[in-house]
C-alpha positions as CSV (number, residue, x, y, z in Angstrom):
1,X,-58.8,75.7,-43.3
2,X,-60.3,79.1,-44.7
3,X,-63.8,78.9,-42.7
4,X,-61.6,77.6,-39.4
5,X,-59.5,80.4,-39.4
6,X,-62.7,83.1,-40.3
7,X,-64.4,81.5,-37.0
8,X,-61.7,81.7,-34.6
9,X,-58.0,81.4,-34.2
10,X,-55.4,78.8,-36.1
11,X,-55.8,77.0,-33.0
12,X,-59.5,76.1,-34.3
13,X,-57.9,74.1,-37.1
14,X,-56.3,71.2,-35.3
15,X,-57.3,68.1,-33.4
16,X,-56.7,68.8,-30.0
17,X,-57.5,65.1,-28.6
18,X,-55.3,62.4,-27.9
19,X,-54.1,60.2,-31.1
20,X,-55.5,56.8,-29.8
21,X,-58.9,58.9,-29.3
22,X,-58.7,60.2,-32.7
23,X,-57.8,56.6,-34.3
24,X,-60.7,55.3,-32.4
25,X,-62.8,57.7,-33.3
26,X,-62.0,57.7,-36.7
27,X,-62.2,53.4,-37.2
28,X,-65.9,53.9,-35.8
29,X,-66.7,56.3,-38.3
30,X,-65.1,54.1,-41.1
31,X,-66.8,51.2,-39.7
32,X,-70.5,53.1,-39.7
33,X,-69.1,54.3,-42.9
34,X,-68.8,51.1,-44.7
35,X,-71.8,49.1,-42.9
36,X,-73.6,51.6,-44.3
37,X,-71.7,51.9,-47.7
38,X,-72.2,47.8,-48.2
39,X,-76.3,48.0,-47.2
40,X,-77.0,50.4,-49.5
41,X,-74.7,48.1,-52.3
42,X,-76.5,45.4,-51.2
43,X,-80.2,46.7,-52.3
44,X,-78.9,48.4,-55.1
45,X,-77.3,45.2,-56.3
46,X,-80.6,43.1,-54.9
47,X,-82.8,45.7,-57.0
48,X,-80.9,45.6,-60.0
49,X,-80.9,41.7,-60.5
50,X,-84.3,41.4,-60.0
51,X,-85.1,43.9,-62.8
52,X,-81.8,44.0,-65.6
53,X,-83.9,47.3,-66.9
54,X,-82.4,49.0,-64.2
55,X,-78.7,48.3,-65.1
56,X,-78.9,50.6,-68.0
57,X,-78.9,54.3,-66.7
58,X,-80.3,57.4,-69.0
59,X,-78.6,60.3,-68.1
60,X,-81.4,62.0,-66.9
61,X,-81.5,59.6,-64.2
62,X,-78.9,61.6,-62.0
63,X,-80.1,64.3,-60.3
64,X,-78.5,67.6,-59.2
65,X,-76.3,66.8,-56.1
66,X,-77.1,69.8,-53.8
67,X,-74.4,71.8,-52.2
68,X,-74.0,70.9,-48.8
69,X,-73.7,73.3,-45.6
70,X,-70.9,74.4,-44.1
71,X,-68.9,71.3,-42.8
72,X,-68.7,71.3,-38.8
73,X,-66.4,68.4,-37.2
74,X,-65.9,68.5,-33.9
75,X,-63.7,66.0,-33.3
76,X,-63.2,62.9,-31.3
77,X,-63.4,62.5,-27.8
78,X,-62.6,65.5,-25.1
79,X,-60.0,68.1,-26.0
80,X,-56.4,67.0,-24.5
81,X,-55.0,69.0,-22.1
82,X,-52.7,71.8,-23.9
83,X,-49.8,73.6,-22.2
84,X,-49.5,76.3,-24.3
85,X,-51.4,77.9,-27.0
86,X,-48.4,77.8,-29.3
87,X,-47.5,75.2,-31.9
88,X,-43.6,74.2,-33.6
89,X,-43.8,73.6,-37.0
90,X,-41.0,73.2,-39.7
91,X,-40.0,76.7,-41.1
92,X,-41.2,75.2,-44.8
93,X,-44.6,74.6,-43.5
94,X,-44.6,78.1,-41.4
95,X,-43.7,79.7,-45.1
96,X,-46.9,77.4,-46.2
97,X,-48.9,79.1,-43.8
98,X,-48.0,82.6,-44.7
99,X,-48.0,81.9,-48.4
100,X,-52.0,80.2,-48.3
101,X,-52.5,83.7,-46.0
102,X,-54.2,81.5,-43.4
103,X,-52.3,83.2,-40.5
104,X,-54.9,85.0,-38.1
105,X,-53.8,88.2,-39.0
106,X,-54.2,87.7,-43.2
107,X,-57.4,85.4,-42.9
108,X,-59.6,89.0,-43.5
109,X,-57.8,88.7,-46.8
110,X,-59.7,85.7,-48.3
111,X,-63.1,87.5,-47.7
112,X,-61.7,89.9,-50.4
């Protein structure tokens, strides 16, 4: 929420497409997700049973996990069509907002 309110407006931190857009997207991704989640299970379980050496793991085995790059989603499907450039939320959540200083006029703060 910090790095979307740095590069633009709160605007930039919502989903602006339709829900049934943004379900379908997101059951595609799961799907691709988990084919790919049950492949690599699949070798790794394959590997292990052919060699039982591999089961036990030295610690030295795992490596560093590198830091990744900024993270960049930009949603699924076109942008809906927005009326305004306003957005109701509850007063709690508004007091939320203002509390975490993401508002566009305190995000400056978190660079601090």
């Amino acid at each position: 929420m910090i790095d979307a309110g740095k590069a633009g407006t709160m605007s930039s931190m919502f989903l602006v497409s339709t829900p049934q857009t943004v379900l379908e997207g997101l059951r595609g991704s799961m799907c691709t997700f988990l084919d790919q989640l049950l492949k690599e299970t699949l070798y790794l379980w394959g590997a292990r049973r052919s060699d039982p050496r591999l089961i036990v793991q030295p610690g030295d085995s795992w490596q560093p996990v590198p830091k990744s790059g900024t993270l960049s989603f930009p949603g699924y499907g076109k942008p809906a069509s927005m009326v305004t450039k306003e957005i109701a939320v509850h007063p709690s959540m508004g007091r939320r907002l203002r509390a975490a200083r993401l508002m566009d006029y305190q995000v400056h703060l978190w660079e601090a």
